[in-house]
GUVEX-553432 format. One record per residue (C-alpha): residue in three letters; y, x, z. Coordinates in steps of 0.02 Angstrom, whole numbers, plus 50000, padded with zeros to 5 digits. Layout:
<sites>
alaYXZ;...
</sites>
This chain:
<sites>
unk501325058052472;unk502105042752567;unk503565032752494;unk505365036852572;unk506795025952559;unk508235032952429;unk509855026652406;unk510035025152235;unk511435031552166;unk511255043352035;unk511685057352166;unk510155050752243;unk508995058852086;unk509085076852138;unk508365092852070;unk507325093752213;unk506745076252200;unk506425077252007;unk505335093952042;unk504275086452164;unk503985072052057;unk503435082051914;unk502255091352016;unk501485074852060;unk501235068351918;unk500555083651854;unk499105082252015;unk498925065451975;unk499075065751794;unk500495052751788;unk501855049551702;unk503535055051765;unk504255038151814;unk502685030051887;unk502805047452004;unk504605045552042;unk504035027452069;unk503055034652201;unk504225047752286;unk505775035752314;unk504855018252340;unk506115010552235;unk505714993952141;unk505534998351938;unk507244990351905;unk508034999652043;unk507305018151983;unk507865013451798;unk509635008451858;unk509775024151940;unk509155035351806;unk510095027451677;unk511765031951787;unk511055050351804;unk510905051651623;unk512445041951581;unk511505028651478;unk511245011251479;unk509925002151562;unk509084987551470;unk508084973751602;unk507314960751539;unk509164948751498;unk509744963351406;unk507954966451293;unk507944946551261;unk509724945551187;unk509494960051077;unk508644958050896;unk507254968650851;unk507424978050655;unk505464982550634;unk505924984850453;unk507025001450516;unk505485009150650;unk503764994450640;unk502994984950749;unk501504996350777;unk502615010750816;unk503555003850914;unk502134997151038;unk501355014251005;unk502675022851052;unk503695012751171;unk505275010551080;unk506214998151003;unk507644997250883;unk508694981450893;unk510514975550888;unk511624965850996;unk512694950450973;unk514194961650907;unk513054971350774;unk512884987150865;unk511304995450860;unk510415000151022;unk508915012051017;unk507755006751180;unk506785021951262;unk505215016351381;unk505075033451447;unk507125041451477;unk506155059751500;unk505725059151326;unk506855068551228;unk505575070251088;unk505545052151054;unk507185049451048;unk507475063250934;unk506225054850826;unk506825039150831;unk508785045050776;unk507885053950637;unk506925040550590;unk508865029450565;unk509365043250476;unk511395043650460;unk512195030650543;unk514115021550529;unk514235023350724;unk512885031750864;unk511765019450910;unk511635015251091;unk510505025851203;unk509835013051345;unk508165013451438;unk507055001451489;unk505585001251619;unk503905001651496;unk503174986451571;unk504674977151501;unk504754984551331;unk502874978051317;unk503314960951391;unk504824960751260;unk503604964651126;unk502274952851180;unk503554939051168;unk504334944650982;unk502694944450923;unk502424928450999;unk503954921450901;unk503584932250735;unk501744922850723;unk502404908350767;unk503814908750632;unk502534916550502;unk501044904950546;unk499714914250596;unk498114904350625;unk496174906150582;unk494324904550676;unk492964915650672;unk491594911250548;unk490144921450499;unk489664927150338;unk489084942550205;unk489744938050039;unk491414937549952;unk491554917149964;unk491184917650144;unk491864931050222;unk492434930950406;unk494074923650450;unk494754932450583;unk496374926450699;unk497704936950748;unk498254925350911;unk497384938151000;unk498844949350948;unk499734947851122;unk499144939551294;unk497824944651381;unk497084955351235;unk496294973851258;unk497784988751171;unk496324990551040;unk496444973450997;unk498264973451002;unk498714988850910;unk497314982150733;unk498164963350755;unk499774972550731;unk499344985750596;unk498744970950492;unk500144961050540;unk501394975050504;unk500464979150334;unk500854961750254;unk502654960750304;unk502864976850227;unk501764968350074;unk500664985450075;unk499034987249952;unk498014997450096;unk497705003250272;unk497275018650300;unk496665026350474;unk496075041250479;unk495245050150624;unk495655069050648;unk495565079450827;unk496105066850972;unk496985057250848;unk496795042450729;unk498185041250617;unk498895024550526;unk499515025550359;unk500185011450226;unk500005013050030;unk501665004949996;unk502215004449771;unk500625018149749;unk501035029749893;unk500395034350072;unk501765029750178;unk501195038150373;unk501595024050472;unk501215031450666;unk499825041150763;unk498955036550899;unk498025049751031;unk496435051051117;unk494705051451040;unk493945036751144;unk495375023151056;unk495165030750886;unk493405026550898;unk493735007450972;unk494945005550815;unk493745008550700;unk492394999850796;unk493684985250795;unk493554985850614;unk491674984150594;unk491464971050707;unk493014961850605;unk492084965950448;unk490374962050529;unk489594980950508;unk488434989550611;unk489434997250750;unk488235008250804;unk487775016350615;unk489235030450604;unk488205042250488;unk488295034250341;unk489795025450228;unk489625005550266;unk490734992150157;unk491144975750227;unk492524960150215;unk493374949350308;unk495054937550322;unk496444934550398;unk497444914850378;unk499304915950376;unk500374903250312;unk499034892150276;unk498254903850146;unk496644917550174;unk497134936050153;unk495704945150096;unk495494962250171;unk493854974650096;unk493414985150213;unk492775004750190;unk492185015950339;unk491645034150293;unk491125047150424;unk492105062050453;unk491815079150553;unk492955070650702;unk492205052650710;unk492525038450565;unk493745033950436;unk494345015850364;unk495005011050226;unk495684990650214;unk496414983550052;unk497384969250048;unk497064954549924;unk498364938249944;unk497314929249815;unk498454912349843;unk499824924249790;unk499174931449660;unk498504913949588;unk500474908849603;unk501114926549509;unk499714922149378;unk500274907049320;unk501954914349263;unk501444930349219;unk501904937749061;unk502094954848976;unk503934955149000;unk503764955749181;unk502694970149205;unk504624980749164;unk503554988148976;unk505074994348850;unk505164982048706;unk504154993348586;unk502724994848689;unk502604974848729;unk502544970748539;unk501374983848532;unk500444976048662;unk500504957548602;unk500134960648436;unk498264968948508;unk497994953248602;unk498424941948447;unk497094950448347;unk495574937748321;unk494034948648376;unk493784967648398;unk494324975848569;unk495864980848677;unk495644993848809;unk496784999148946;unk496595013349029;unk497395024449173;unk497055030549350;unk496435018649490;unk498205009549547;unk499095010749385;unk499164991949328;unk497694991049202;unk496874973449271;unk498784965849276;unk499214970449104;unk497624961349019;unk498054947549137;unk499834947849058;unk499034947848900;unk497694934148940;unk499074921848993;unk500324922148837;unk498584919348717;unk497954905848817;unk498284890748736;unk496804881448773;unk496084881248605;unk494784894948655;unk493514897848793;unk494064912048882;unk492634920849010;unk492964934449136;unk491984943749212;unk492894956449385;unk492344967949534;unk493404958549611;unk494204942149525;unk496104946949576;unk497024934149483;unk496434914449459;unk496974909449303;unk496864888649272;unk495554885249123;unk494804902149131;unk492984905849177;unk493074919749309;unk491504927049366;unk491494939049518;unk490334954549518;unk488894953949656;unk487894968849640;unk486894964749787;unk486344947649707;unk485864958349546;unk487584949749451;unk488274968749379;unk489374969949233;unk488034973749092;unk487044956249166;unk488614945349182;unk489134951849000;unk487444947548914;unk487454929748999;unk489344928148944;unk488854929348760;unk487624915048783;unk489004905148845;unk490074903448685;unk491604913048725;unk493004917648597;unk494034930248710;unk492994939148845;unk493844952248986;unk492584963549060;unk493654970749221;unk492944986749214;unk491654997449086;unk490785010849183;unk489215012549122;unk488225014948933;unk487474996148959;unk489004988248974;unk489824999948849;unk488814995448720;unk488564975948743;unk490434975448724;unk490684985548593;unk489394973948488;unk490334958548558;unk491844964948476;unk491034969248312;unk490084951348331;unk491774941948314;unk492404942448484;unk494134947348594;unk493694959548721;unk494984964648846;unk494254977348964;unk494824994349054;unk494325011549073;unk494615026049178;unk495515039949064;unk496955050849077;unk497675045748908;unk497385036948745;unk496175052748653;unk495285054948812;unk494595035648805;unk493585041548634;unk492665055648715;unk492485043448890;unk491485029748759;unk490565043848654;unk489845052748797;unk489035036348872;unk488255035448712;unk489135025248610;unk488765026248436;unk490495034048364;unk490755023148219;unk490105008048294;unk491675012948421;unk492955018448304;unk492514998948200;unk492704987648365;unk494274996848433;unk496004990148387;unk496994999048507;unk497185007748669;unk498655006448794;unk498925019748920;unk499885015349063;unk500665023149225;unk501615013249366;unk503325021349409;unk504015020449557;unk506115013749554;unk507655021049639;unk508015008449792;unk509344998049754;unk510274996149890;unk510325017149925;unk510365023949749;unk511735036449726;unk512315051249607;unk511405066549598;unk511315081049489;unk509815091549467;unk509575110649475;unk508985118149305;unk507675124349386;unk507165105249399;unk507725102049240;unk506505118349164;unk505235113549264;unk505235095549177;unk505495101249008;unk507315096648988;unk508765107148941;unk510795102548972;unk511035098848820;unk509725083948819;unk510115078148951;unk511955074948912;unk512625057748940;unk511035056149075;unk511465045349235;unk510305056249348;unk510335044049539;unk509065044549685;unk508785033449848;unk509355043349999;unk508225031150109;unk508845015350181;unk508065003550281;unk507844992650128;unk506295004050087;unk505905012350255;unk506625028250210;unk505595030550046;unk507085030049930;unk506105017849814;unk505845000749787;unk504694992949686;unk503794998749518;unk503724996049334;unk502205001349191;unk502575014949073;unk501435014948942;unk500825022648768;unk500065014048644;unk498915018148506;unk498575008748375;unk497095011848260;unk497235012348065;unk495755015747923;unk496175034547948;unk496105033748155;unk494575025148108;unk493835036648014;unk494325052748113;unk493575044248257;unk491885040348168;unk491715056548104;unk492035064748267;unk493735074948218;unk494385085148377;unk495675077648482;unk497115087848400;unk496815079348253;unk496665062848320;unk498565067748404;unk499385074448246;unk498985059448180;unk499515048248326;unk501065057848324;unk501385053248133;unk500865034648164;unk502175036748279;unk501655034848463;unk502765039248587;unk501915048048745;unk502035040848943;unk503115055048975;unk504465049348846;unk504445034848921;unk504445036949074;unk506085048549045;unk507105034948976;unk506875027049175;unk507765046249227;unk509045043349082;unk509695026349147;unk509435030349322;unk508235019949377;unk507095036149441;unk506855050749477;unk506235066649392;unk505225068849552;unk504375052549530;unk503935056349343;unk503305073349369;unk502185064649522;unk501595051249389;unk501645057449227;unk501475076849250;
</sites>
């Protein structure tokens, strides 16, 4: 269809006209404006200047998107290129949601839902897509540049020399795929999340962050040929075979911000519909700094179950074991403990899968079970090495079970972890890999259970008052709860919506005495070993994690989602 000259006036933008350009662009499989573009022959800032008068809405050129001040913490960077939107706010404060398509009623419907309840409507303007991603291009430009984002390539398999990828690629002449995985990762550590999750379904490949323990879905992007050149992205980032997609393939790499080396371990798994990946996020420089001042008190443990805590780690041999799900803590709280005993009268040996925290005057030793360095090996080699306190990150097998256990009967401190749901199940986790039972019961001093909850945000807290249905369901009654301060975030930007903000360990502790001991070694059932728990005085997770409700810090949702 040739190009005819329109005034354009918003009189201009008939019915007639609009029909005919939808039923080009649904010949030519275009969008809607780059066929109108094509029925009036008007310049892109003409057409947008007229629609925006049609639809009584503002149009934003390129002056307009450079004096306004993008809020990625309210809608993120990734969704917004994704997407084509952007949520900003002029010199006087008022906030302007940007539309790069104004025939999408669905995204801006999403995008006031995503604000949530606002003081005043924001402002509806539109701008012409090739400006949106110029404006982006040019934040992003100003964003690395403020957060320092700077690295080479350089080749490598192992932990110490793991690739260390750039993100200047981010914007420029980069492909989207490279684009849209510079951002995710960029967007992921602003947001300080643990993982990245994308995950390929039908046409689809959605994003996702674990943000304080929880899956946070972050955007989607469609069509089955980019969800496979993400993930592809990925491999060659983490130097994996790009062309293996049958099987699961783990790999590393790094990213240098700031002058320090994120670490990011990478995990691709095949699906049905193409290829999964999985990146966790390790700011070892960071967690070097938290490590030097981290202490028991800051890991938000009631005062019961600290002196609990640092009276295990004060004992002179025998063993302390922390257990919990994957994500609950357990490597921070021996760290906690490691650091208030260190006084640099002892030799101290660790021994991680992988070393998370660098602790000055400690001997860390990394797992590498490619170079034959496992647990059981390091362990044995450890106790040639003259320690006094030893931390073994993780005990999953009967090897490693059993060298520590005689470590800690051998005159030893050994810190180490588990996986168990609770304090009694730890016994039946050590006895089934074959652990003698009274050889167990003699090394253990205690065990410490722990959960991390997450908090009500701070700066959206507010009163609520739960159903007794709610209050059945979690094993309360009115008259318990009397004198309760029951509050919940309503979402903010603060915490993207989430209504929480930041965590704290709850925690039981069980401390063994001669008759723990000797129910233990003579293999009592487990509701013996809890009556007498329960008379030794050990207060459950759940009780714990209750007193959070009581003061208002959380949420019986959160606790049932935590501690059941």
């Amino acid at each position: 269809m040739n190009a005819v000259a329109f005034d354009p006036t918003p009189d201009a933008l008939t019915p007639e006209l609009l029909a005919s350009a939808r039923t080009l662009a649904a010949q030519g499989e275009l969008r809607l404006l780059a066929a109108l573009a094509q029925v009036t022959g008007w310049t892109p800032d003409v057409l947008m200047q007229a629609l925006a008068r049609r639809a009584g809405c503002v149009h934003a050129g390129m002056r307009e998107l450079q004096a306004l001040v993008p809020e990625f913490e309210r809608i993120t960077y990734p969704e917004c290129v994704a997407r084509g939107v952007l949520v900003a706010r002029d010199a006087d404060g008022r906030r302007h949601v940007v539309l790069g398509d104004p025939f999408d009623d669905e995204l801006e419907d999403w995008a006031l839902r995503r604000l949530g309840p606002q003081p005043a409507p924001p402002v509806i303007a539109f701008a012409h897509p090739d400006d949106l991603q110029a404006s982006f291009t040019q934040q992003e430009r100003q964003l690395r540049a403020m957060d320092g984002f700077e690295g080479e390539a350089a080749a490598g398999g192992d932990e110490e020399v793991a690739a260390v990828i750039t993100l200047s690629t981010i914007s420029g002449d980069a492909s989207p795929v490279v684009k849209l995985v510079n951002s995710t990762i960029y967007d992921a550590l602003k947001l300080q999340a643990s993982d990245i999750h994308l995950e390929c379904d039908a046409g689809c490949l959605h994003v996702s962050y674990r943000i304080d323990g929880v899956l946070v879905p972050i955007t989607q992007v469609h069509g089955d040929q980019m969800a496979e050149q993400v993930v592809s992205r990925i491999k060659v980032m983490a130097e994996l075979d790009i062309a293996e997609r049958r099987t699961p393939q783990d790999g590393r790499f790094k990213v240098r911000v700031n002058g320090r080396e994120i670490d990011f371990r990478v995990s691709v798994m095949p699906n049905i519909f193409g290829e999964d990946a999985v990146l966790r996020l390790l700011d070892r420089q960071s967690l070097t700094e938290q490590a030097k001042s981290l202490r028991l008190d800051h890991l938000g443990l009631d005062a019961h179950t600290m002196t609990q805590v640092r009276r295990l780690a004060a004992k002179p041999h025998g063993m302390l074991l922390v257990t919990g799900p994957t994500g609950s803590g357990k490597t921070t709280t021996l760290y906690g403990a490691i650091t208030e005993i260190h006084t640099g009268r002892d030799k101290i040996v660790t021994i991680e899968d992988p070393v998370e925290y660098r602790l000055p005057r400690v001997l860390q030793i990394p797992v590498n079970e490619k170079k034959g360095l496992t647990f059981a090996r390091g362990l044995r080699s450890i106790l040639r090495h003259d320690p006094d306190k030893i931390m073994v990150g993780e005990i999953r097998d009967n090897e490693t079970a059993q060298i520590a256990v005689q470590a800690a009967l051998t005159g030893h401190l050994v810190f180490t972890t588990v996986h168990a749901n609770n304090v009694f199940d730890v016994v039946g986790r050590f006895v089934h890999m074959g652990v003698d039972a009274y050889s167990f019961a003699a090394a253990l001093n205690g065990v410490v259970a722990q959960r991390l909850l997450r908090m009500n945000c701070p700066h959206c807290a507010r009163p609520v008052e739960p159903s007794a249905d709610e209050l059945e369901a979690a094993g309360l009654d009115a008259e318990r709860v009397r004198g309760w301060t029951f509050r919940a975030g309503a979402g903010c930007g603060h915490c993207r919506g989430a209504g929480y903000k930041g965590r704290k360990a709850v925690a039981e502790v069980l401390v063994l005495d001669d008759t723990m001991r000797e129910l233990i070694a003579g293999r009592a059932p487990i509701s013996a070993l809890k009556e007498r728990a329960a008379g030794m005085g050990l207060r459950p997770v759940l009780a714990t994690a209750l007193d959070w409700v009581a003061r208002g810090e959380t949420t019986l949702e959160e606790v049932a989602r935590v501690a059941g």
